[in-house]
MIZA-628603 format. One record per residue (C-alpha): x, y, z; residue in three letters. Coordinates in steps of 0.25 Angstrom, whole numbers, padded with zeros to 4 digits, always signed. Layout:
REM residues N
XYZala ...
This chain:
REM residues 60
-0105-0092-0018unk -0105-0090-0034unk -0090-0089-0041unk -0097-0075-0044unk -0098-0072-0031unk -0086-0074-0027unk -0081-0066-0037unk -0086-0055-0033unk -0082-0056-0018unk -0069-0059-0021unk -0070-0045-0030unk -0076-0036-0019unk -0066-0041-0010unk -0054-0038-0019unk -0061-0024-0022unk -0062-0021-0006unk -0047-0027-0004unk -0043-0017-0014unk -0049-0005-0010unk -0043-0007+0004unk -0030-0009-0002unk -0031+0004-0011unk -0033+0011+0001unk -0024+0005+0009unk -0014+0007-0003unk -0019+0023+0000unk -0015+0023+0015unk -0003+0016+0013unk +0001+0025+0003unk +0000+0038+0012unk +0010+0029+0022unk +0018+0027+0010unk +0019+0011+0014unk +0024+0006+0001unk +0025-0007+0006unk +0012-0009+0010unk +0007-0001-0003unk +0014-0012-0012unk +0006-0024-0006unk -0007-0016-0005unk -0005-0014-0020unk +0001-0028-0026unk -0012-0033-0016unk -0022-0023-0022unk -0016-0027-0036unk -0018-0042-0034unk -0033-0039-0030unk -0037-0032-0044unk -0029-0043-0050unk -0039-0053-0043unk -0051-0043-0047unk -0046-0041-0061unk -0047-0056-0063unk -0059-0060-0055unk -0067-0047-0065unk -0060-0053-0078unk -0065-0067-0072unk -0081-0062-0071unk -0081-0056-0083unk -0078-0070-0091unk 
C-alpha cells in the first residue's frame, strides 16, 4: 500500500470517527451527560487535529 493510500484511509476513518462522535455529542447532549460530552469533544478535537495536519501534509 502506497504512503497516499494510506493517507487517505487514515482520513475516512477520522471523518467517520467524527461524525459518530458529533452525533453522539448530540444524544448525549439531550442526557445532559457533561462528562461524557467533555471526552466525546477533547476526542473529536484530536481527530481534526490529526486531519488538519495529515491535509497540510498532502498538500506539500
Amino acid at each position: 500500500m502506497s504512503d497516499s493510500e494510506t493517507i487517505s484511509k487514515i482520513k475516512s476513518h477520522l471523518e467517520k470517527t467524527n461524525d459518530i462522535i458529533e452525533n453522539s455529542i448530540e444524544q448525549d447532549s439531550l442526557f445532559h451527560d457533561s462528562s461524557k460530552n467533555k471526552i466525546f469533544k477533547l476526542w473529536l478535537e484530536s481527530n481534526n487535529f490529526a486531519l488538519d495536519i495529515l491535509k497540510q501534509n498532502s498538500k506539500e
